[in-house]
C-alpha angles and dihedrals in degrees: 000000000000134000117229122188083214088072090038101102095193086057092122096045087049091047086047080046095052089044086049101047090042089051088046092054092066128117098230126049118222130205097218088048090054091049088044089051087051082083089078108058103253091014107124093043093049083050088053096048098249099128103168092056088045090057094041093044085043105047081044084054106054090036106062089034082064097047091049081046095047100033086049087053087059104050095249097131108162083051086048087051093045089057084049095058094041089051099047086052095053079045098057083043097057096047083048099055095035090062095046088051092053092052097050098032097126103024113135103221100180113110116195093233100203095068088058117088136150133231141183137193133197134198125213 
């Protein structure tokens, strides 16, 4: 029995998966890349090696897209609405955030503290 990609009815989402992982693996992040990977719910934090928000923004994403869908199958359209918003909101978050984690991928954030210190002087 052979496998052929021709009867696999997921081969374009496996091709989308191979381009992403391959996007994901490289040294530099890039901003427009991030945006681009919002399209999958949790993309552009996975790209920016945030994993726990991308799980968070991603798990938001596909829940409330199956409550508009559900509650749309139903006839329960102001409650389908509702779901949209919600979800167009979680959506603008996580551009938001994928952006901001492309600007700052990289950036030490540890300050030694004892080398701070503040002073004031004041002139009679």
């Amino acid at each position: 029995m052979s496998v052929s990609l021709k009867n696999f009815p997921l081969k374009g989402a496996f091709v989308v998966l191979l381009i992403v992982v391959s996007i994901a693996c490289a040294a530099e992040k890039n901003v427009n890349v991030a945006m681009l990977l919002c399209v999958f719910p949790g993309g552009g934090q996975f790209y920016t090696e945030r994993y726990v928000p991308g799980v968070i923004i991603g798990a938001a994403e596909i829940t409330l897209g199956y409550f508009a869908y559900k509650y749309h199958r139903e006839g329960d359209y102001t409650r389908r609405n509702s779901m949209l918003w919600w979800g167009l909101f979680v959506f603008g978050y996580s551009l938001a955030d994928a952006y901001v984690g492309a600007k700052m991928y990289g950036f030490d954030v540890q300050t030694d503290l004892d080398k701070v210190s503040i002073s004031y002087n004041m002139k009679w």
